[in-house]
N, C-alpha and C positions, 0 to 999 in steps of 0.2 A: 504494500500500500504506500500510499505519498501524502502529501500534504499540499493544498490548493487553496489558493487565498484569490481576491478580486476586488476593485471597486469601482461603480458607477458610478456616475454624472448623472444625474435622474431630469434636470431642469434647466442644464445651460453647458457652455463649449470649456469653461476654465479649467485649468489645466489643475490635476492630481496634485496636493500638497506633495513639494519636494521632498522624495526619498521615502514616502506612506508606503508603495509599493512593496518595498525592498526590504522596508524593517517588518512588514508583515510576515516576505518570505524567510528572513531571518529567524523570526521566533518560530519556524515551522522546521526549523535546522535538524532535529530529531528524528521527525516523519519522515524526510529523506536526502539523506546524507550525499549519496550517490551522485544526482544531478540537479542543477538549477536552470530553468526558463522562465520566460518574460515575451506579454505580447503585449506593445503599449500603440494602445488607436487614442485619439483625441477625446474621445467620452468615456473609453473604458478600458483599462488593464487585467491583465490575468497574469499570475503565478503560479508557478508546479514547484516545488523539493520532491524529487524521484526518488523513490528506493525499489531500486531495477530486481525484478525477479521475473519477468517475462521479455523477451529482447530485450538482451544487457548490452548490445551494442546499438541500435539506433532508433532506441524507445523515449530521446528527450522528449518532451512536452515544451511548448501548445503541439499537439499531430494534428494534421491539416486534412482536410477532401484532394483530391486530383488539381484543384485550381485554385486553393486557396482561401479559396470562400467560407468555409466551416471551420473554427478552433475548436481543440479539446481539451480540456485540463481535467485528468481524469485523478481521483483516489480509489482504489480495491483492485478488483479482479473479476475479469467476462472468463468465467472457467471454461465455456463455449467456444471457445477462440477459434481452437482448429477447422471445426465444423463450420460457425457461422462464415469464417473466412471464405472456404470453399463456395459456400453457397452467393459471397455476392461476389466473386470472382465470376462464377457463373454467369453471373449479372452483368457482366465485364465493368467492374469496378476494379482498379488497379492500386494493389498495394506497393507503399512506399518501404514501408516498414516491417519486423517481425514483433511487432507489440499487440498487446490487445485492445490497448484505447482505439487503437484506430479502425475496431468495428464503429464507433459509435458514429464519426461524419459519414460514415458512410452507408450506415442504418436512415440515417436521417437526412441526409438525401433522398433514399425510396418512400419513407414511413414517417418522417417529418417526428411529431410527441406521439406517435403511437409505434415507435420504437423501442419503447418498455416491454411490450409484449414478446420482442424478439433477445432482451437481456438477462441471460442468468447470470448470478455473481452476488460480491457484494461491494460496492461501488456509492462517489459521492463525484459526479462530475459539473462542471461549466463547459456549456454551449454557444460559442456565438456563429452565428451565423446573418454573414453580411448584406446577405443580396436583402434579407428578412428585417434587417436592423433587431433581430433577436436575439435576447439573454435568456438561457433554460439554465436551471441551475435543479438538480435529481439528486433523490437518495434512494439508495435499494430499500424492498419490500420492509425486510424485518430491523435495519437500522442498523447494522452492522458499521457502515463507514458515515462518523459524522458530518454536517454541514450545517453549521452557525451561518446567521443574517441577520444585519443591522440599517436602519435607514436613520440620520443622522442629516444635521445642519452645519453648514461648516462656509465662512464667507459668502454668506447669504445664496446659499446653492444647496439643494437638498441633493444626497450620496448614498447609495446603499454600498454597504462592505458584505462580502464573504468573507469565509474560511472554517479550514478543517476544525480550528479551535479558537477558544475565545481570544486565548493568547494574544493571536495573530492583528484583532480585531483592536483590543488594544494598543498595542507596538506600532499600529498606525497615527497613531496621535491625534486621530480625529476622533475616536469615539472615548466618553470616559466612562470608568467603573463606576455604577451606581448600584444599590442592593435592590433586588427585586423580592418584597417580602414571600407572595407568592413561590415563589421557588424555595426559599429556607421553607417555608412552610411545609410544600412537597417532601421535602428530607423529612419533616417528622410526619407525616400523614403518612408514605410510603416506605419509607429506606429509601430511596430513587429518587430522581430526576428525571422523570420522563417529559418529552416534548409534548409540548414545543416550549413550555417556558423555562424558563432559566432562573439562575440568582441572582443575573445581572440585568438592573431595569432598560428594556429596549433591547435585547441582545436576545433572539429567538433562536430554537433548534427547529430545523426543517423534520416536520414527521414522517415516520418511514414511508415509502411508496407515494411521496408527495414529490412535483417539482414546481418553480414557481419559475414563471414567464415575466419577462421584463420587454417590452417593446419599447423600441426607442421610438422617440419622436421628433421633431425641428424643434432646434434651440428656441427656449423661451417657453413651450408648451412642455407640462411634468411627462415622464413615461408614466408607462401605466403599471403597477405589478400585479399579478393575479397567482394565488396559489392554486393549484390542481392535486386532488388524489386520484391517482391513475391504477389502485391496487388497492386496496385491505382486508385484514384480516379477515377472515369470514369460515362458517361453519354452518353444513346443510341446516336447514329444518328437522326438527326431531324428527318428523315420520319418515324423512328421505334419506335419514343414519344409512349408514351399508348393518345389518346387523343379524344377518342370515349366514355368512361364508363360513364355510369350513376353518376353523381356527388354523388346520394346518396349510392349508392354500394362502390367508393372509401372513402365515411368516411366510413361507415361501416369496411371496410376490412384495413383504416388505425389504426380506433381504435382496433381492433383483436392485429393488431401490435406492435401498442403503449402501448395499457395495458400487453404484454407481456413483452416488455423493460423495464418495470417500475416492474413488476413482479420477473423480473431477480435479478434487482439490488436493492432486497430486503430481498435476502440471504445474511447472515451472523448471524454470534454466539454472535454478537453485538448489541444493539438498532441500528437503523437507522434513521436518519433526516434528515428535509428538509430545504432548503434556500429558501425564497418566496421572491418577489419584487414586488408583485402585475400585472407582465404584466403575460399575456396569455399564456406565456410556462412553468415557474415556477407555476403556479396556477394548470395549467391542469393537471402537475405531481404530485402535493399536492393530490389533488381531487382522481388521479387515487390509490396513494399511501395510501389514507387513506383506502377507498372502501378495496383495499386487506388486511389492515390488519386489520378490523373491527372495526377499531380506528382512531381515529386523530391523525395524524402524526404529533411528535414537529414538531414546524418552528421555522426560525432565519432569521429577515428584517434589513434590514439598511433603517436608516432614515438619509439624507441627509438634514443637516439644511442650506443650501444654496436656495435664495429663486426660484422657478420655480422647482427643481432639487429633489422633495422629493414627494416619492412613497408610505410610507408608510401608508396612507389613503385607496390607493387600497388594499394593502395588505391585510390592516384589514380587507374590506370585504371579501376577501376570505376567510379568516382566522373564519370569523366569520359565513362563509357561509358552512365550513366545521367541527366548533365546537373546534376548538384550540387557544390556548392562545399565539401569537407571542411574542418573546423575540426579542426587539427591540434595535439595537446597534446605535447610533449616532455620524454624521460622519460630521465633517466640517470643518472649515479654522485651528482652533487648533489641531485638531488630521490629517490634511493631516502633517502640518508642523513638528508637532513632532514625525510622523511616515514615512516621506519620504525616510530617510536611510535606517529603515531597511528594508523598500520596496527593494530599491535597492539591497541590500547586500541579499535577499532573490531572488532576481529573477535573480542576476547575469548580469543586462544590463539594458541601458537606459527601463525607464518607462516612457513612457508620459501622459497614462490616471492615472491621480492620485486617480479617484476611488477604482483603485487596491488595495490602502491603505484600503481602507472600507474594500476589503475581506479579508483580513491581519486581522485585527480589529474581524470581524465574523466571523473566522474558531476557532481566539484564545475564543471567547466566546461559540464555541460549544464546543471545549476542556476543556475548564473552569466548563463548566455544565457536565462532565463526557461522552461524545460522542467520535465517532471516525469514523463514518460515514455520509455524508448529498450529497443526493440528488441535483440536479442543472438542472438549463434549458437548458443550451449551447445547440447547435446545432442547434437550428429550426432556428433561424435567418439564418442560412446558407445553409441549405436546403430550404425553405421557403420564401425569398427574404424579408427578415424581414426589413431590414436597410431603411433607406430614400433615401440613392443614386441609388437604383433599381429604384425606384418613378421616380426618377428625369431621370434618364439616357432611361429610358420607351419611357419620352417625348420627349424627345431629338433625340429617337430614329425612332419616328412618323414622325416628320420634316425633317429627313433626306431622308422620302420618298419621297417628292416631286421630280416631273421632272427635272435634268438639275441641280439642286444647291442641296448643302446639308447644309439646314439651320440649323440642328441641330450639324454639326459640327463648323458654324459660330458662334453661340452661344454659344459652348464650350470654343472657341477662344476667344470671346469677353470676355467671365466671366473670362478666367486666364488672360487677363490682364490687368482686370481690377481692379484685386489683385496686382498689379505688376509684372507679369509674364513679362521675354522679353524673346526676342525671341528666343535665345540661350535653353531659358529653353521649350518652345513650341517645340520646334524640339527634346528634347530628351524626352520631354513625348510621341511624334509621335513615335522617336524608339521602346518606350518600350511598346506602341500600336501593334508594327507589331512583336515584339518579343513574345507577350501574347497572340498573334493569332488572334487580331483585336480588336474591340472596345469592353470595358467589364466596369463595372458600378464603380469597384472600384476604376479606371482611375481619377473620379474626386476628391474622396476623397484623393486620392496621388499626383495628381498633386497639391491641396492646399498644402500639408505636404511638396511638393518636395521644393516649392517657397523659404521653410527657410535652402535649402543649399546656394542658391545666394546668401543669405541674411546674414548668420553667416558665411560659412565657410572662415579660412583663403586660400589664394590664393595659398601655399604649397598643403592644402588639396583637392581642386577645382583639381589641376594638378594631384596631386595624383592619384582620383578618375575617372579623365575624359574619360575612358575608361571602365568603368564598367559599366555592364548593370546588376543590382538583379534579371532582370527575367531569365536570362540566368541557372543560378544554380538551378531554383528552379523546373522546368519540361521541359526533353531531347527531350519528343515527343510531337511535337506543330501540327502534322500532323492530328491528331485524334481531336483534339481541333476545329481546320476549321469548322469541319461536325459536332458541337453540334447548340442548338440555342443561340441566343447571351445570351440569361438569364439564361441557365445552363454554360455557358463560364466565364459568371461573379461568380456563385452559385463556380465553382471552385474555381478559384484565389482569393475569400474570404475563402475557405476552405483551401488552400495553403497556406496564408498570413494573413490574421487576427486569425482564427480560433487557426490554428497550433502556431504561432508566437508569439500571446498574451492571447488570450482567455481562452487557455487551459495550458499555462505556466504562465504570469504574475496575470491573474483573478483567475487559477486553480490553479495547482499543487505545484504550486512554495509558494504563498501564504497558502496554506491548508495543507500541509505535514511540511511547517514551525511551525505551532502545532502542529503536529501527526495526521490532520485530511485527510481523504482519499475522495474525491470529486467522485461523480458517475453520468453516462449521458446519461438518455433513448434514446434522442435525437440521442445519436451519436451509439446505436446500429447499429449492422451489416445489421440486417431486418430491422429496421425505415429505414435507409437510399437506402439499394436495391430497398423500394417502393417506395419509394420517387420520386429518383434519373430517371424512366424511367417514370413517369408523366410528361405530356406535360407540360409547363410552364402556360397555363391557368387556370389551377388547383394550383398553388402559386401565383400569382400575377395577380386576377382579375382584370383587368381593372389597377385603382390604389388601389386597395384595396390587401395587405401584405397577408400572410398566411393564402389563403384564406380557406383551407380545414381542417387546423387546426382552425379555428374561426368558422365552422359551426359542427366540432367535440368539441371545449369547449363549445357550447352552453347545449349541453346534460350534462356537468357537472359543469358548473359557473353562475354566474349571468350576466346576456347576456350588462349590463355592461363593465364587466372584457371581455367577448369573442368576444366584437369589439371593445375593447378600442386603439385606436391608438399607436402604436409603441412609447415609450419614450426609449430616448437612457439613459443608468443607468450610470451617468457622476458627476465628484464633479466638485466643481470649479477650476480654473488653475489657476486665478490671487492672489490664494492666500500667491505664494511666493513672489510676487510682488507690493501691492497695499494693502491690507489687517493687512497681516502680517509680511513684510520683515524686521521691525526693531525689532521682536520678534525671527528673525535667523538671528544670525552673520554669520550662516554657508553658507547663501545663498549669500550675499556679498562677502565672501573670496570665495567664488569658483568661482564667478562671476568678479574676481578683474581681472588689468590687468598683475598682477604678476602670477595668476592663469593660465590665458587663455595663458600666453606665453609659460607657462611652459607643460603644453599639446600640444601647438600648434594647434588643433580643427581647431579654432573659431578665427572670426578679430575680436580684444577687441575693435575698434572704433566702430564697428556694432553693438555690445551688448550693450555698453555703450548708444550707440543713441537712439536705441529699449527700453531699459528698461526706459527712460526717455519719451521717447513719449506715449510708451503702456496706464499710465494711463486716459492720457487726451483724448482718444480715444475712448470712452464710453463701451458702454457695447455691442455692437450688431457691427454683422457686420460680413462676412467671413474674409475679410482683419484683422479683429483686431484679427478673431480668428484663426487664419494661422498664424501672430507674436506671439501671445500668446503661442501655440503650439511649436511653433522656439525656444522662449526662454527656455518654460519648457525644451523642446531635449538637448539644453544646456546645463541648470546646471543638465541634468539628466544626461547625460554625463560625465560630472566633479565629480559629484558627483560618478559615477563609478570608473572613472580612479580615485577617492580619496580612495576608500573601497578596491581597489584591485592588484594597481597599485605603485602608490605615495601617501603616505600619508600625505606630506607633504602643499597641494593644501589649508588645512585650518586645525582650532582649531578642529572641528568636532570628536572626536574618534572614530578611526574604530572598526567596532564590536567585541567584545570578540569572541578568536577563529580563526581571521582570518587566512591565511596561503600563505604566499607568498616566494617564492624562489628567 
């Protein structure tokens, strides 16, 4: 993957603030090392940083049409390449190059914005095409490659800026860091960031399977911009489930599928590796990825020395079960503490799983060892009902059948307050119940996360907020939602909001391009998920039994250990900024001080104060302890934002070399 940055002139001819260009591609210097281009027209610029893994000799960026008329500044991967190639040669379209951006001018040339249909990958490109005075600016279906936009005032000339990251956005000098409350909020209503809003006020994230078109116009009259979704997520009607097929025909015809996804994204001019964890999705791509290249695919495990929390035993065996030697990275109370900044300052927004720090740790040691591509499981948990709160919300779901009462929502009730949920906050987890289309499993896990607004926010930010609902932005048509079954309703809004929000930005891209390393997801292909997605829900979640068609497809390639091993969630410890190690970071006291929290304004400094004094005599177990825990981390992970990006002044901490604020 690369890194792509732009800025338009929306309203008039004057020329680009001296050097905005340059210092954007500068801060994208990580994304891609490799190579640097520049297309500069009088109303608009585009920049590429390349990080070559498909035609490593004459893949620079902008890649042009046959006459020049089309630029491309592409970020991902068309894993299609060979084929689509072929086919518009047929066309007698004439390639310049052996890259894969350079399907794209030449898609759109025949198929103009209905050239999505003809893209698998996962990709974030700019379009300009000249003869059209048109700006497209795409992001792939499930969100895999990001793409930030900003529209901004600057010498009385309104500008829209791209790029890969916000970074970039800033290093331009034109636009400044301002907080977008909505977006901290998002961090504690979800653990995520899902688009399109952001923490920084006027700085959007493009939603997956959206592009937005900018048409130019004659100096003096504004362009126009319009966003388009050209794809989403979707899932039959419950009565047109597939939910008749022989159990053993759908593995058969998943594995067809799956070995092809994994097939795809094992093109490149590069070596290719894999991240293992030892659970069932990572394993079964190992397996399948070895098989095609006739070898053992390297791997790279995180061992987690926190006790319950470390995986790397299973791993071995697979690792051993497929004749590779794991390079094993270790991750604990020392390396979250002294790598939580640049967590932050990589991923641009609160983090609360501080596991993310582990993939930060192992993308830079697959860089270290000379790589620049690795393999990953993401996605089955979200097509597959992989999580424990499917489990639970199952049961919950049963009890609700009963005549006359709905015990399994009394039981929802009784468990949030018996976390300390009152009742102000019950009634607006009910809104965001009938906003999401009804009951859906992620409900529970966000109603713990929601408990630590009551709890931190100061009473400015509570009034602030008290009219925002996050599911409101995140999907217009809740009508089509109604008629899925509840388990493909929930299978969404974890694809919308964990998935999109952290998975694939805080766990992925954000961490893994921060070494030059380009992450790849059989999982989240376009065919894994079409079969997926119209299988009845009995075919994912037997009974209680998780992924269940993926576990009778890794038995054919694991040790039937690994392919009914229970779901472990891949999680470090949280109490490490506070119990472990806090008097080893000064940085987490000053950002935690009362001098700190006023000067944000967030957070009531008597709440935090009381929380962090009580957290540890609270043991170790418990939801209640791990919902404050959670609260605090959203906190200082907060602060620790507004300190990287915002004010620096919040502690001794240095903000990272590079940064860029206006």
């Amino acid at each position: 993957m690369c890194g792509i940055a732009g800025i338009v002139n929306l309203t008039g001819e004057r020329p680009r603030p001296a050097g905005a260009l340059q210092r954007m591609a500068d801060a994208l210097f990580h994304r891609g090392p490799d190579e640097f281009g520049l297309l500069e027209l009088p109303r608009l610029g585009l920049a590429s940083r390349r990080l070559s893994i498909v035609g490593l000799s004459d893949g620079r960026q902008p890649i042009f049409n046959e006459d020049g008329s089309i630029a491309v500044v592409l970020n991902g991967e068309l894993f299609d390449y060979p084929e689509m190639r072929a086919v518009l040669e047929g066309h007698g379209h004439r390639f310049a190059t052996h890259c894969d951006t350079e399907l794209i001018p030449h898609l759109w040339e025949e198929q103009g914005d209905r050239l999505f249909e003809s893209l698998k990958g996962q990709f974030a490109f700019a379009l300009w095409d000249e003869r059209r005075r048109l700006l497209t600016l795409a992001r792939d279906r499930f969100g895999i490659c990001p793409l930030y936009w900003t529209r901004c005032h600057v010498d009385d000339e309104e500008w829209l800026l791209f790029a890969s990251e916000i970074k970039a956005l800033l290093a331009s000098g034109m636009v400044r860091a301002r907080a977008d409350l909505r977006g901290i909020d998002n961090a504690f209503n979800f653990f995520a960031l899902p688009a399109p809003v952001t923490c920084f006020q006027g700085i959007e994230l493009l939603p997956p399977g959206n592009f937005l078109s900018v048409q130019m116009t004659p100096p003096g009259d504004r362009a126009t911009v319009k966003r388009t979704t050209y794809w989403r997520l979707d899932f039959p009607d419950h009565e047109n489930e597939v939910a008749t097929k022989p159990i053993r025909q759908v593995v058969d015809e998943f594995e067809g599928v799956l070995l092809h996804a994994v097939e795809r994204r094992l093109r490149a001019n590069v070596p290719v590796v894999s991240y293992l964890s030892g659970g069932v999705d990572s394993s079964v791509v190992v397996a399948m990825a070895s098989k095609l290249l006739g070898r053992p695919i390297p791997t790279f495990t995180i061992r987690v020395t926190a006790r319950g929390l470390d995986e790397a035993d299973q791993a071995a065996i697979v690792a051993r079960h497929i004749g590779t030697e794991p390079v094993v990275v270790n991750f604990g109370s020392n390396e979250i503490l002294a790598n939580y900044p640049r967590l932050i300052w990589a991923a641009e927004g609160p983090v609360i799983d501080t596991s993310c720090a582990a993939l930060l740790l192992l993308a830079e040691r697959v860089h270290a060892a000379g790589y620049k591509v690795a393999l990953t499981g993401e996605g089955s948990d979200e097509w597959l009902a992989g999580y424990p709160w499917f489990r639970i919300d199952k049961l919950l779901g049963l009890l609700d059948r009963f005549p006359g009462i709905r015990l399994g929502d009394l039981m929802r009730r009784a468990w949030f307050r018996s976390l300390g949920g009152k009742v102000d906050s019950w009634s607006r987890l009910q809104r965001f119940r009938k906003t999401a289309g009804g009951q859906n499993a992620s409900l529970l896990l966000y109603g713990l996360m929601g408990l630590s607004r009551d709890r931190f926010y100061s009473r400015d930010m509570l009034e602030s907020l008290q009219d925002y609902n996050p599911y409101e932005a995140l999907e217009p048509d809740l009508a089509r939602i109604t008629r899925w079954s509840p388990l493909h309703r929930s299978l969404f809004w974890g694809a919308k909001i964990l998935l999109g929000g952290m998975l694939l930005s805080h766990k992925g891209d954000r961490v893994a391009m921060h070494s030059s390393v380009e992450t790849r997801y059989p999982f989240l292909d376009e065919d894994v998920f079409a079969f997926l997605a119209k299988l009845a829900p009995r075919y994912k979640l037997r009974g209680l039994t998780d992924k269940y068609i993926l576990r009778l497809l890794a038995e054919r390639w694991l040790p039937h250990a690994i392919a009914w091993r229970p779901k472990a969630m891949f999680r470090a410890s949280l109490d490490a900024f506070f119990v472990t190690g806090a008097e080893k970071t000064p940085y987490v006291a000053q950002l935690l001080s009362d001098e700190s929290l006023r000067k944000t304004g967030y957070f009531d400094p008597r709440a935090v104060a009381l929380w962090r004094k009580r957290m540890p005599a609270m043991g170790s177990l418990g939801y209640k302890r791990s919902g404050i825990e959670f609260g605090l981390v959203t906190v200082l992970a907060t602060q620790l934002w507004h300190h990287q990006f915002i004010d620096s002044s919040l502690s001794e901490l240095p903000v990272n070399a590079g940064e860029c604020r206006s």
